[in-house]
CHARMM internal coordinates of N, CA and C (Angstrom, degrees):
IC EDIT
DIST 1 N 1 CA 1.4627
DIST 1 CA 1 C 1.5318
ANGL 1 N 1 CA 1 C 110.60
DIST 1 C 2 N 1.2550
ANGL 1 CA 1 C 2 N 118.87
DIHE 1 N 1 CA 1 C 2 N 157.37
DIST 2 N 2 CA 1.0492
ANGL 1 C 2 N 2 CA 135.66
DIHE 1 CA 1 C 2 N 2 CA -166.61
DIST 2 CA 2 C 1.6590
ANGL 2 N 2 CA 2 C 115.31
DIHE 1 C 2 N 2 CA 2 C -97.32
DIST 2 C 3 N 1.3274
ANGL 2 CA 2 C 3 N 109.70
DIHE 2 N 2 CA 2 C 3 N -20.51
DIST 3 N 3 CA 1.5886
ANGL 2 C 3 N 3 CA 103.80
DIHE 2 CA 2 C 3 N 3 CA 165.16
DIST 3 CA 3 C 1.6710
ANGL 3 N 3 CA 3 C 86.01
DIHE 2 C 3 N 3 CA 3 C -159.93
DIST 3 C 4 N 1.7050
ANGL 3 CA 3 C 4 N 99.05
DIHE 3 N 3 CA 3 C 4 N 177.71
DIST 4 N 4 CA 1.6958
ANGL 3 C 4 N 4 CA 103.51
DIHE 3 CA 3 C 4 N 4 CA 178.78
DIST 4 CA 4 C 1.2254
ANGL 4 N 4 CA 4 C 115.72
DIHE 3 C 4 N 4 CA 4 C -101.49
DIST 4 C 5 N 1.4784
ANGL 4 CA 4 C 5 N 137.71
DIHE 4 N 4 CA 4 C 5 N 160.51
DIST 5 N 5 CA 1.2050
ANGL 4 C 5 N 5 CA 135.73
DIHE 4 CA 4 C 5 N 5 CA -139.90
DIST 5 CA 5 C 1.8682
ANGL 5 N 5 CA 5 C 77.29
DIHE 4 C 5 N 5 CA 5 C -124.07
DIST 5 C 6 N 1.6679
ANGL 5 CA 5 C 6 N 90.47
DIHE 5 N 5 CA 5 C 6 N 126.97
DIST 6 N 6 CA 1.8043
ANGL 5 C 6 N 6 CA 92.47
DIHE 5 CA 5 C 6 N 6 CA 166.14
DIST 6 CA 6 C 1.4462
ANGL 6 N 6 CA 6 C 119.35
DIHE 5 C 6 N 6 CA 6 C -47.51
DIST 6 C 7 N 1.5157
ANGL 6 CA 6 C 7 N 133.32
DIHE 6 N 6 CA 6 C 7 N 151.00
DIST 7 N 7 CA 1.4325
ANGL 6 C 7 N 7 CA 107.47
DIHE 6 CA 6 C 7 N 7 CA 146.27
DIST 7 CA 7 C 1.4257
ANGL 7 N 7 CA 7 C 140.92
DIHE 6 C 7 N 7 CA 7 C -64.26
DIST 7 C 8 N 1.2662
ANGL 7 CA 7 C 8 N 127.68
DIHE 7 N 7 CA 7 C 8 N 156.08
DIST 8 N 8 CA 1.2412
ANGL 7 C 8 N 8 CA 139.01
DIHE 7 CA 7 C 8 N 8 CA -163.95
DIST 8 CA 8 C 1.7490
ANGL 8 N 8 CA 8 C 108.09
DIHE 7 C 8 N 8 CA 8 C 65.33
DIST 8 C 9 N 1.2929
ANGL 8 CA 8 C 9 N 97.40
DIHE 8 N 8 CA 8 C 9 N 176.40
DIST 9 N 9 CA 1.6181
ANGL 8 C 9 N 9 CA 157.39
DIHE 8 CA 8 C 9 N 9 CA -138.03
DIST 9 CA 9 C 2.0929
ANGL 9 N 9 CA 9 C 80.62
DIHE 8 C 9 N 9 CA 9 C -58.86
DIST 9 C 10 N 1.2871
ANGL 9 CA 9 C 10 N 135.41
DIHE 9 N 9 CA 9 C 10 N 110.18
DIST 10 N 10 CA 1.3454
ANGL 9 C 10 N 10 CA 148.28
DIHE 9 CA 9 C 10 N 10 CA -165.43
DIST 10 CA 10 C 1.3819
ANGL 10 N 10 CA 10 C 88.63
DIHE 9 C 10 N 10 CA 10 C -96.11
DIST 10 C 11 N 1.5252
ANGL 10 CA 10 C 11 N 96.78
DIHE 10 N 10 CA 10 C 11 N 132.86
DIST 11 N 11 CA 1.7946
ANGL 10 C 11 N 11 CA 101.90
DIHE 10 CA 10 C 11 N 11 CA 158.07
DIST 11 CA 11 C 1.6449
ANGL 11 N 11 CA 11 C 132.81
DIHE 10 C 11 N 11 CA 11 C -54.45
DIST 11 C 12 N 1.4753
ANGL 11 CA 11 C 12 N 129.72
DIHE 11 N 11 CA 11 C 12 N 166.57
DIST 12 N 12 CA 1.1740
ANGL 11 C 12 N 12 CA 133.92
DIHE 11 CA 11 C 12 N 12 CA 148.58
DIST 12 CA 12 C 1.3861
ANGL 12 N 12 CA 12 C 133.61
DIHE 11 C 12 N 12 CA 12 C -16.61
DIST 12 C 13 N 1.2918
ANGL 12 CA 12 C 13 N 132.37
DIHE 12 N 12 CA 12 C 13 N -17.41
DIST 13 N 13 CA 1.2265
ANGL 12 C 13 N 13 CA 151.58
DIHE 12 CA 12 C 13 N 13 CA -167.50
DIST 13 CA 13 C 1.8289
ANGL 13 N 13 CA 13 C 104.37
DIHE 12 C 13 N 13 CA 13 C 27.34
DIST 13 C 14 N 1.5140
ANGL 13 CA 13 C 14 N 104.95
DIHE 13 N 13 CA 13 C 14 N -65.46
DIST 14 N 14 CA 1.6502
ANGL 13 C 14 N 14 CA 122.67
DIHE 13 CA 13 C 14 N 14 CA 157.42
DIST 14 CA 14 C 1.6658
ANGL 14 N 14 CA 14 C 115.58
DIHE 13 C 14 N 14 CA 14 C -18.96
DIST 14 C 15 N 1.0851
ANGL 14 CA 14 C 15 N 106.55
DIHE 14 N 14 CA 14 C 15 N -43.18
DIST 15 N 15 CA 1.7406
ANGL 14 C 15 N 15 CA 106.66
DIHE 14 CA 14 C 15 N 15 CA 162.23
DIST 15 CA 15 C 1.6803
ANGL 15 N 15 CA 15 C 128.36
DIHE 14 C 15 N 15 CA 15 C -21.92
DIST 15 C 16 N 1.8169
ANGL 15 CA 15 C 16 N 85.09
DIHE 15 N 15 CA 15 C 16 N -56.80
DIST 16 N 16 CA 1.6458
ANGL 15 C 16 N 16 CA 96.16
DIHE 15 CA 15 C 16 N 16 CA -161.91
DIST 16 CA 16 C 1.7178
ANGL 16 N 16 CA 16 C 98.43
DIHE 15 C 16 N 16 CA 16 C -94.28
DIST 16 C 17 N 1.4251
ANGL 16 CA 16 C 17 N 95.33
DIHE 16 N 16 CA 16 C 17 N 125.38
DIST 17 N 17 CA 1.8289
ANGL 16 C 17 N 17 CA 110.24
DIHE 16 CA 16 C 17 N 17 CA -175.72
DIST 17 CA 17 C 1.3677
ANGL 17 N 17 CA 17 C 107.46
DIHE 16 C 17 N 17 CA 17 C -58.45
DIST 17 C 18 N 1.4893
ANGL 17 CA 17 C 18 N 122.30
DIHE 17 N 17 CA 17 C 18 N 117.82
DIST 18 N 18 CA 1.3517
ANGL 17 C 18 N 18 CA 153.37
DIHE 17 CA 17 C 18 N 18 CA -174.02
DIST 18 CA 18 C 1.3460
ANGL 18 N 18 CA 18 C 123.81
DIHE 17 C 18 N 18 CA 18 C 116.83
DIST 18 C 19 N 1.5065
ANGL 18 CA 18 C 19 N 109.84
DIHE 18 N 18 CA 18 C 19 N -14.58
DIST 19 N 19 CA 1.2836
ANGL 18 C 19 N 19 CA 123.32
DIHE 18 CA 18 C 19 N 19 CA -175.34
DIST 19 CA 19 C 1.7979
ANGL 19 N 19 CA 19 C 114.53
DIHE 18 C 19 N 19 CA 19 C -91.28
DIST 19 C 20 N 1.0423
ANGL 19 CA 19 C 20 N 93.98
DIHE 19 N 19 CA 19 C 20 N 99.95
DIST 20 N 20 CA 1.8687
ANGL 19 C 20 N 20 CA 92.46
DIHE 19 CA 19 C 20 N 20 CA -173.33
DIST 20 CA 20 C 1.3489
ANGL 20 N 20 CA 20 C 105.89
DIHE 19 C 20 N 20 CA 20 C -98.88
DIST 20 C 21 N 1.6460
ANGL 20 CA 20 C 21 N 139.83
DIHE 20 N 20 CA 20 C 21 N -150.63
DIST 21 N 21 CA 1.0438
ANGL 20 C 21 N 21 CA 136.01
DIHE 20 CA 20 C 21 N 21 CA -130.04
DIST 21 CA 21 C 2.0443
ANGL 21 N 21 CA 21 C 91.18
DIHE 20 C 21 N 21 CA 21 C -109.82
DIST 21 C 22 N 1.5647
ANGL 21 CA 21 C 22 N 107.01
DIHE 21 N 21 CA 21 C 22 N -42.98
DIST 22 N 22 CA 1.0572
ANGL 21 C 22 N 22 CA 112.91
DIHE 21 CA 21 C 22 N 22 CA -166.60
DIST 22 CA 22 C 1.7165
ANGL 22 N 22 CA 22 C 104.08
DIHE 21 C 22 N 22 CA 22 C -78.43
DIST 22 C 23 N 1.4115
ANGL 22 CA 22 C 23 N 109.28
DIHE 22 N 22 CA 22 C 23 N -23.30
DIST 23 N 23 CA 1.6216
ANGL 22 C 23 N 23 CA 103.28
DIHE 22 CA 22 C 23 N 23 CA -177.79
DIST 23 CA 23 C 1.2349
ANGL 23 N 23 CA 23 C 98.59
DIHE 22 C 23 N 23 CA 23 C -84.96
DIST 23 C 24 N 1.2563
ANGL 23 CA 23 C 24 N 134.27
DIHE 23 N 23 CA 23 C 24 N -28.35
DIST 24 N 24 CA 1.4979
ANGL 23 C 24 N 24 CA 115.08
DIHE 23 CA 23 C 24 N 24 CA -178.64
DIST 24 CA 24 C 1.4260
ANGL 24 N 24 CA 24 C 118.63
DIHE 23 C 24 N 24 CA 24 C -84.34
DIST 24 C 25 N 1.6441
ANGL 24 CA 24 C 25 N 120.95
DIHE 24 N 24 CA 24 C 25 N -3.46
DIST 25 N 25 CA 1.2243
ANGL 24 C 25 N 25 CA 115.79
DIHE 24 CA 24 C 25 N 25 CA -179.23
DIST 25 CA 25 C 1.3540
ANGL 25 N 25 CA 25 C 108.15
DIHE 24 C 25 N 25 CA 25 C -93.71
DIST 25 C 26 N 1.6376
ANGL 25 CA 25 C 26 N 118.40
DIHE 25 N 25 CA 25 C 26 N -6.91
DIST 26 N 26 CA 1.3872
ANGL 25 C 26 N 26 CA 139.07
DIHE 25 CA 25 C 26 N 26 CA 166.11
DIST 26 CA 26 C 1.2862
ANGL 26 N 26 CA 26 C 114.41
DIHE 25 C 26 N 26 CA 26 C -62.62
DIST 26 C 27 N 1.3652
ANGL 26 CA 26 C 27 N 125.67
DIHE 26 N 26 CA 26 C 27 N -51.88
DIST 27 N 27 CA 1.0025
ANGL 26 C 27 N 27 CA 140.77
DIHE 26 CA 26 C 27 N 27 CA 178.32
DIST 27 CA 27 C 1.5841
ANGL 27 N 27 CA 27 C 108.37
DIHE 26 C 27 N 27 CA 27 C -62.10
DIST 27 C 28 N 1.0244
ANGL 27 CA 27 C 28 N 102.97
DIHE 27 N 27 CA 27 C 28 N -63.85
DIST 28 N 28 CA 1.8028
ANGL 27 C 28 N 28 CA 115.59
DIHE 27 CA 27 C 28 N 28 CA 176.12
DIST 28 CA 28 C 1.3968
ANGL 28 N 28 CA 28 C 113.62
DIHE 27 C 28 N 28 CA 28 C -26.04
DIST 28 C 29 N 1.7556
ANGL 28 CA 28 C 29 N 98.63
DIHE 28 N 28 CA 28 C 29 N -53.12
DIST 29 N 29 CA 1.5310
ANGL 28 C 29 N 29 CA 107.98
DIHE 28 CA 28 C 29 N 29 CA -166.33
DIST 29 CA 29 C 1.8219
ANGL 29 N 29 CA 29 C 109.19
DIHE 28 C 29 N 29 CA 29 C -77.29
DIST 29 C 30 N 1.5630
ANGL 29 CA 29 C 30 N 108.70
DIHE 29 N 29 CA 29 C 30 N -17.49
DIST 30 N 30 CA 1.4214
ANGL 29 C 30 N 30 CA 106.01
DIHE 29 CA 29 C 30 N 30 CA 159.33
DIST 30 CA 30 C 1.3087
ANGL 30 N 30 CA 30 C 129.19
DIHE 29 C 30 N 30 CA 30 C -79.96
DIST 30 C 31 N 1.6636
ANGL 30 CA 30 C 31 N 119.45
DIHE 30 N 30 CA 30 C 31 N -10.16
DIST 31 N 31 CA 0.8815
ANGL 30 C 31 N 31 CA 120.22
DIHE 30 CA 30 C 31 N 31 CA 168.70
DIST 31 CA 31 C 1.7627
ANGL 31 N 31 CA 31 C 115.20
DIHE 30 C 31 N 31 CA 31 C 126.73
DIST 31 C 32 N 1.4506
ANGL 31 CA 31 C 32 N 106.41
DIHE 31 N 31 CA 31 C 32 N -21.43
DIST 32 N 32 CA 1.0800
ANGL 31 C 32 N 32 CA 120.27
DIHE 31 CA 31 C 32 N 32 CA 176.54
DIST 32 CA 32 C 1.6992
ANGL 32 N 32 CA 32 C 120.05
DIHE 31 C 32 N 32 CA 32 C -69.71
DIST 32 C 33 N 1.0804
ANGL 32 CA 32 C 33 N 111.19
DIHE 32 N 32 CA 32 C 33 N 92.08
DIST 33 N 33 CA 2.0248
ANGL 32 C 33 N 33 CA 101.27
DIHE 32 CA 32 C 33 N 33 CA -167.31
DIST 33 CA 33 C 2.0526
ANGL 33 N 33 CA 33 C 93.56
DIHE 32 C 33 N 33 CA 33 C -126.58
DIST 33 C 34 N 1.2050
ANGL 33 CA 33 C 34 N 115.58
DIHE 33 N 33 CA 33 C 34 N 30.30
DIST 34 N 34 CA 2.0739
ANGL 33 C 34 N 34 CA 95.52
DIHE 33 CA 33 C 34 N 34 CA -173.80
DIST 34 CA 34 C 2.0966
ANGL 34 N 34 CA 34 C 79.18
DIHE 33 C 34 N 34 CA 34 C -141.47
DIST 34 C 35 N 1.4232
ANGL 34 CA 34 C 35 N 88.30
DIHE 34 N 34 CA 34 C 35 N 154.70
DIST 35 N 35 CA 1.0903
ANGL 34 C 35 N 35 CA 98.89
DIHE 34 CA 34 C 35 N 35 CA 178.89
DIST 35 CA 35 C 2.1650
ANGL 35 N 35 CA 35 C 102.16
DIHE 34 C 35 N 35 CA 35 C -73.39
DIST 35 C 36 N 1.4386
ANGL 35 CA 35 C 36 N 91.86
DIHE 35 N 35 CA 35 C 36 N -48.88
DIST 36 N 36 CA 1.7298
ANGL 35 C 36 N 36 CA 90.74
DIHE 35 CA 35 C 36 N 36 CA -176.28
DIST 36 CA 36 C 1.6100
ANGL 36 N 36 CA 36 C 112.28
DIHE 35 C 36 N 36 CA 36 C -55.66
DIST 36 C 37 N 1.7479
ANGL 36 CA 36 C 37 N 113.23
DIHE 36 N 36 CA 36 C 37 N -15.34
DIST 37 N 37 CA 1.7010
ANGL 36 C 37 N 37 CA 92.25
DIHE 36 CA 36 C 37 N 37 CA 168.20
DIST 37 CA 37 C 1.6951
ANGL 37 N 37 CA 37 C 121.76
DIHE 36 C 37 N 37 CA 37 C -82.47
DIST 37 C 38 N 1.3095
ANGL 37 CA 37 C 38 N 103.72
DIHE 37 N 37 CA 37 C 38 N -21.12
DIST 38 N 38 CA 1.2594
ANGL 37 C 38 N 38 CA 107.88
DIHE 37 CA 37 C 38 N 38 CA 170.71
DIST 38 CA 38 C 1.5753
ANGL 38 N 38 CA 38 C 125.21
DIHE 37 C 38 N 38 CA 38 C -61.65
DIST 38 C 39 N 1.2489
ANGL 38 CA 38 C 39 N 99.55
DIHE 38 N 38 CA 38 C 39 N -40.60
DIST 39 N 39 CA 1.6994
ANGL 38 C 39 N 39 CA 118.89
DIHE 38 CA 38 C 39 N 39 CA -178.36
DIST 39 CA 39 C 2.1885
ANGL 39 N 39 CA 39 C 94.68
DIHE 38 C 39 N 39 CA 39 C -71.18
DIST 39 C 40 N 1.2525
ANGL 39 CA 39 C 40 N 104.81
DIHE 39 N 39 CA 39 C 40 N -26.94
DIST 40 N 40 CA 1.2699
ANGL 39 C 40 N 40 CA 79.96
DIHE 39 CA 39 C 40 N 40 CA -173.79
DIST 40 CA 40 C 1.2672
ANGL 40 N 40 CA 40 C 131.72
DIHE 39 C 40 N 40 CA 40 C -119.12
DIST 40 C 41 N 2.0807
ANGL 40 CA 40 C 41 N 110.24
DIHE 40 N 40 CA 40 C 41 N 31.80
DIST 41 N 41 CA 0.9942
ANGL 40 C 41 N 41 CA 132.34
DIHE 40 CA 40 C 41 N 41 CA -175.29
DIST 41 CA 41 C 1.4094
ANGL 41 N 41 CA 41 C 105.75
DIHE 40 C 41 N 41 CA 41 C -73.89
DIST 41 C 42 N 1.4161
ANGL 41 CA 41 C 42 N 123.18
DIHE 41 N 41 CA 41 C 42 N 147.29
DIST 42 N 42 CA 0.8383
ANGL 41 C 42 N 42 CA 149.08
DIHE 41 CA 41 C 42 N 42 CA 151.36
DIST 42 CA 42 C 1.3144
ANGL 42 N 42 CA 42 C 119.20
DIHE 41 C 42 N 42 CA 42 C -51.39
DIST 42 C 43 N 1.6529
ANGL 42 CA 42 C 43 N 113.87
DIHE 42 N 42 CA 42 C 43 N 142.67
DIST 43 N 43 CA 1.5537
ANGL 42 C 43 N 43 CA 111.15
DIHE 42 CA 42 C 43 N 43 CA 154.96
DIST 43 CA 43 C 1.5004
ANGL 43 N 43 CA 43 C 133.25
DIHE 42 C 43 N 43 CA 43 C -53.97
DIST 43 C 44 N 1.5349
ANGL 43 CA 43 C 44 N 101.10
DIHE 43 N 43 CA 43 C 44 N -36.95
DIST 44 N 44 CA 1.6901
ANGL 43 C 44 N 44 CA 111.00
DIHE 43 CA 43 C 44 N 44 CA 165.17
DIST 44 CA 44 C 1.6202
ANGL 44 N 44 CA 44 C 95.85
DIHE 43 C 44 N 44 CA 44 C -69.59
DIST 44 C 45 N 1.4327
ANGL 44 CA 44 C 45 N 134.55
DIHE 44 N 44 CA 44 C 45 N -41.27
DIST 45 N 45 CA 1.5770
ANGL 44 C 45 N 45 CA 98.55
DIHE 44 CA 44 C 45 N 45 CA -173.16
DIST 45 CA 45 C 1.2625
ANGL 45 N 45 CA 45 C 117.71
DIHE 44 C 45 N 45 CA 45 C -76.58
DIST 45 C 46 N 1.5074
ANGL 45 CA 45 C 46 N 105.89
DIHE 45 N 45 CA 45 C 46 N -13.60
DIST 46 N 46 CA 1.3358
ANGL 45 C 46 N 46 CA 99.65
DIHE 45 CA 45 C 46 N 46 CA -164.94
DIST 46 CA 46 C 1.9499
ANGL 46 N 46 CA 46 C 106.29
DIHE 45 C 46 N 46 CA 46 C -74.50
DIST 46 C 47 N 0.9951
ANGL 46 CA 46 C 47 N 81.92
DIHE 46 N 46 CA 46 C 47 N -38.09
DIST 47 N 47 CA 1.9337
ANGL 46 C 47 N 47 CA 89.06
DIHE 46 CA 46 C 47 N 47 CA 172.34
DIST 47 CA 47 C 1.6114
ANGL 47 N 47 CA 47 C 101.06
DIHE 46 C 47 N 47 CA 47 C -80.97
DIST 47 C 48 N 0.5529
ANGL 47 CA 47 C 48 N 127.81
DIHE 47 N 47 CA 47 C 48 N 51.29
DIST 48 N 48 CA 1.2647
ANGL 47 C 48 N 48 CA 136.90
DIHE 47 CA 47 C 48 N 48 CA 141.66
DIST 48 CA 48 C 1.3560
ANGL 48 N 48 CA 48 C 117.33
DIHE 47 C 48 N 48 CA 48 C -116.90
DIST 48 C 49 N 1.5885
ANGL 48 CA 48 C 49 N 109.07
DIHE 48 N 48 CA 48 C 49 N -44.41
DIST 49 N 49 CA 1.5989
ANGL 48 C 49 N 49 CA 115.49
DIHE 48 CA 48 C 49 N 49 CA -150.54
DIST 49 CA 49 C 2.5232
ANGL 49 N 49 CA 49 C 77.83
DIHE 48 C 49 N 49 CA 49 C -82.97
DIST 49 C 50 N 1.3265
ANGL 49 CA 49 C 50 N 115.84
DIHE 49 N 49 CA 49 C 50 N -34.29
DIST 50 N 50 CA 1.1303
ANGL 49 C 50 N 50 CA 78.85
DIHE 49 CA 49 C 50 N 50 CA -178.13
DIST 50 CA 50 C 1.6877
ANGL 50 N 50 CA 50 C 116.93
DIHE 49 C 50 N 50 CA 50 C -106.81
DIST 50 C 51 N 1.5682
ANGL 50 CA 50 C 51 N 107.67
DIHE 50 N 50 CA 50 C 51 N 39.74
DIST 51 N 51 CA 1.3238
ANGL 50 C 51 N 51 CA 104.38
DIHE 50 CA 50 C 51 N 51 CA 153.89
DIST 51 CA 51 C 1.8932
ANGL 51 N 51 CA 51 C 127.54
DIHE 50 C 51 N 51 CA 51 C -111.70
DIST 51 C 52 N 1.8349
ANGL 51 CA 51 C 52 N 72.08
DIHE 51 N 51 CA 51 C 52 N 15.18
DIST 52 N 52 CA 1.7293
ANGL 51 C 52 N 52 CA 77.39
DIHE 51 CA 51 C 52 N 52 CA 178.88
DIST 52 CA 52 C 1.6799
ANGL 52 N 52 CA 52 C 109.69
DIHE 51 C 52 N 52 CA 52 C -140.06
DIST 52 C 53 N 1.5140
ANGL 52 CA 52 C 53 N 108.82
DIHE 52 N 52 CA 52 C 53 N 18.15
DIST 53 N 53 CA 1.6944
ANGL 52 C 53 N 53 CA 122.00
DIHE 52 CA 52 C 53 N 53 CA -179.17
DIST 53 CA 53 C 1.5228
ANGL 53 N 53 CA 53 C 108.33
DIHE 52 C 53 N 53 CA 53 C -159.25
DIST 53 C 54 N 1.6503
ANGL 53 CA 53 C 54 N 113.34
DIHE 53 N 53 CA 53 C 54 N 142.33
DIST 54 N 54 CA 0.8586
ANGL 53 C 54 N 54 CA 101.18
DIHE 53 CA 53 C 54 N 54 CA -156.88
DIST 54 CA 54 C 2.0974
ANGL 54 N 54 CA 54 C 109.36
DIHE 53 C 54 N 54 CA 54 C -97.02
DIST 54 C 55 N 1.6116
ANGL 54 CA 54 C 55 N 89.08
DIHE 54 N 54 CA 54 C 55 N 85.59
DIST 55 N 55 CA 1.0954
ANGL 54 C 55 N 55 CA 105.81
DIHE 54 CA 54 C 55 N 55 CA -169.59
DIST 55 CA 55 C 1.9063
ANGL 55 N 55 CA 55 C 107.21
DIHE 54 C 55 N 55 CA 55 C -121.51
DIST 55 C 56 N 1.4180
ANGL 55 CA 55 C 56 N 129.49
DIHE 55 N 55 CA 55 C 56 N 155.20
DIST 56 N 56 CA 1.7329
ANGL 55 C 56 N 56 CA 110.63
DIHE 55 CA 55 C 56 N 56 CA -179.07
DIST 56 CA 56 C 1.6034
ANGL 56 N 56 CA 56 C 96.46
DIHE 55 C 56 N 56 CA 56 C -105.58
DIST 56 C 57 N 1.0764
ANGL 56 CA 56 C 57 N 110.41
DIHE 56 N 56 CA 56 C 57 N 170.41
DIST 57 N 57 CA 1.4410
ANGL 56 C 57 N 57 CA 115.51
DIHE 56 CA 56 C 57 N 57 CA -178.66
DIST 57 CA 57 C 1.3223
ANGL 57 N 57 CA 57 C 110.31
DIHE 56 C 57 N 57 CA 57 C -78.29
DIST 57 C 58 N 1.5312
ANGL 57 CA 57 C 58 N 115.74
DIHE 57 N 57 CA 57 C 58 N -27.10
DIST 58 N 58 CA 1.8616
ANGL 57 C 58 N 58 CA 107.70
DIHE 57 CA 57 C 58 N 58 CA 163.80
DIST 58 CA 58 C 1.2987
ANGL 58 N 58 CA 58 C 120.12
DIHE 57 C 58 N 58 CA 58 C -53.17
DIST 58 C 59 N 1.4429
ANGL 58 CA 58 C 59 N 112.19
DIHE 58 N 58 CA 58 C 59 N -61.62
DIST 59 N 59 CA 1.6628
ANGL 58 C 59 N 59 CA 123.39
DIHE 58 CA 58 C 59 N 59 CA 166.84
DIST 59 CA 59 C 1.4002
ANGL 59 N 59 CA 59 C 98.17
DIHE 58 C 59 N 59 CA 59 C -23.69
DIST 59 C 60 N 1.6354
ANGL 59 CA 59 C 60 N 118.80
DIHE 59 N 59 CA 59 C 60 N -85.74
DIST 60 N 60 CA 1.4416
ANGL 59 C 60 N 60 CA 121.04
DIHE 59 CA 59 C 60 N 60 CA -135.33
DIST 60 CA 60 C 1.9529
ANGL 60 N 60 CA 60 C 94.60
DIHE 59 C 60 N 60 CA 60 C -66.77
DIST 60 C 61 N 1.3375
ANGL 60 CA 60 C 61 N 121.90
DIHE 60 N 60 CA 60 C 61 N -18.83
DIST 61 N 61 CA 1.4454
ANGL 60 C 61 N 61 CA 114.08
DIHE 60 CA 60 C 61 N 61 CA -168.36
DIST 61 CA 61 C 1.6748
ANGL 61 N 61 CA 61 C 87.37
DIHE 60 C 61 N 61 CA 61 C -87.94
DIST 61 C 62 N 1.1032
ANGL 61 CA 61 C 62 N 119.71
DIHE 61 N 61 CA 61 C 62 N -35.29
DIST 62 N 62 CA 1.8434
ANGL 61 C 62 N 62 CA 107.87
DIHE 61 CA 61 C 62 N 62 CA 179.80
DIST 62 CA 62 C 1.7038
ANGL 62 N 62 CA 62 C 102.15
DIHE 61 C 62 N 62 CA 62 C -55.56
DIST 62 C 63 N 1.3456
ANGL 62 CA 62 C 63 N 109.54
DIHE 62 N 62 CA 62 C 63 N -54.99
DIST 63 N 63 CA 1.7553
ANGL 62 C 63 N 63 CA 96.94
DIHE 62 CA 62 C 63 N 63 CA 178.60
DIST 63 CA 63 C 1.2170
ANGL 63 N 63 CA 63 C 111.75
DIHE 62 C 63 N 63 CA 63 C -72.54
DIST 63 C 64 N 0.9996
ANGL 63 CA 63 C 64 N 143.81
DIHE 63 N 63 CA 63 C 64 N -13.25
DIST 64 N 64 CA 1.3129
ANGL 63 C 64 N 64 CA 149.83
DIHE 63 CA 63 C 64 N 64 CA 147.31
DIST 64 CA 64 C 1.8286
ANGL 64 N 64 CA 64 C 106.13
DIHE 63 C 64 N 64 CA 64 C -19.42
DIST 64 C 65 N 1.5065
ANGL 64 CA 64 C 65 N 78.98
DIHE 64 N 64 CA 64 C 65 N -82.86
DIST 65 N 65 CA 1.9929
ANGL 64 C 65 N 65 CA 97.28
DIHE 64 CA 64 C 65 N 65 CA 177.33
DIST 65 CA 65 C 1.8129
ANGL 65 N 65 CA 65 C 115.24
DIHE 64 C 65 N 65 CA 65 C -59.64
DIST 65 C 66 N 1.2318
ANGL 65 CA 65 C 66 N 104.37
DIHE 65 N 65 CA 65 C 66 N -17.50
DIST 66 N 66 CA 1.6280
ANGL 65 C 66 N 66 CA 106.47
DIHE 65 CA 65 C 66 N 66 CA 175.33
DIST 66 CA 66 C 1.6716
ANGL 66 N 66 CA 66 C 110.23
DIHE 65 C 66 N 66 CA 66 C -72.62
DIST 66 C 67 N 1.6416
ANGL 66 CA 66 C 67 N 95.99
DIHE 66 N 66 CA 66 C 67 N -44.70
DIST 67 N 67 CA 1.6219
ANGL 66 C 67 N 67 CA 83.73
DIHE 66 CA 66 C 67 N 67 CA -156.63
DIST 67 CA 67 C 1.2998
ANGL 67 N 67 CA 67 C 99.67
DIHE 66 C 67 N 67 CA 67 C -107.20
DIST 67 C 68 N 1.4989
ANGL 67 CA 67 C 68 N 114.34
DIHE 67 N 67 CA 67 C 68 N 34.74
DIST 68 N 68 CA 1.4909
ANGL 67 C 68 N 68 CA 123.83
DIHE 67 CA 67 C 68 N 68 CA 158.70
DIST 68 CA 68 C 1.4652
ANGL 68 N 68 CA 68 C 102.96
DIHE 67 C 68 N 68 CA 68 C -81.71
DIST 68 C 69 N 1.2886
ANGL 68 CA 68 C 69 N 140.19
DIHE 68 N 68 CA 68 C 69 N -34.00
DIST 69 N 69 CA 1.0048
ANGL 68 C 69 N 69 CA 137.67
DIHE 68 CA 68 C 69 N 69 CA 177.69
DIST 69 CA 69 C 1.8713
ANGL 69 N 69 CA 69 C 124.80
DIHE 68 C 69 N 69 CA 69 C -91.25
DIST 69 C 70 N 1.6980
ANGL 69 CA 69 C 70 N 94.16
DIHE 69 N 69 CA 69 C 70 N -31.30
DIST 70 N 70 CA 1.5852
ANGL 69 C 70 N 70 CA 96.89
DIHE 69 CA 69 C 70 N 70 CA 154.99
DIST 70 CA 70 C 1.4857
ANGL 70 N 70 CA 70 C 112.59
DIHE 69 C 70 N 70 CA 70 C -59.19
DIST 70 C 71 N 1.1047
ANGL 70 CA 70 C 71 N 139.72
DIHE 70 N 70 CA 70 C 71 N -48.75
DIST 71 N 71 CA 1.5355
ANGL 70 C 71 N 71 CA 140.29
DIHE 70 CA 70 C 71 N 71 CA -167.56
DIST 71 CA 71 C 1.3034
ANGL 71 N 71 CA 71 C 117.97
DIHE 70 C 71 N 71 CA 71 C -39.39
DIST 71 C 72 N 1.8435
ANGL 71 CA 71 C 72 N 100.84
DIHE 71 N 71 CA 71 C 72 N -39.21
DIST 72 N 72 CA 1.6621
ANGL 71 C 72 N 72 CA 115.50
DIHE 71 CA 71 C 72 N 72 CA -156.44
DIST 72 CA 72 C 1.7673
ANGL 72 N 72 CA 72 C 105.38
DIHE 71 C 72 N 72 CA 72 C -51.36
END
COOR INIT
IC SEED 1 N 1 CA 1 C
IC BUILD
């Protein structure tokens, strides 16, 4: 996996618009399952997450900006 999954109970992922059932179970399986890890990826993670998923770096910075506001 590509990062570690907090403990306990992971958000909706499906929330943030572009993210459907199969990208968030993608994500999951890298480790990514809370809205606040998404909100607090990095530009280096984020290029990571799309040189190793088939995700673009616009996408992942749009959920980026989504679940900055899911987090609150």
């Amino acid at each position: 996996t590509l990062f570690t999954a907090p403990k306990g109970k992971g958000d909706d992922l499906t929330v943030i618009v572009g993210v459907g059932p199969v990208a968030a179970g993608q994500l999951n399986e890298q480790g990514i399952t809370t809205f606040k890890q998404i909100a607090k990826l990095t530009d280096e993670d984020i290029a990571t997450i799309d040189a190793n998923m088939p995700f673009s770096t616009d996408q992942i910075k749009d959920w980026r900006e989504q679940a900055k506001e899911l987090a609150k």
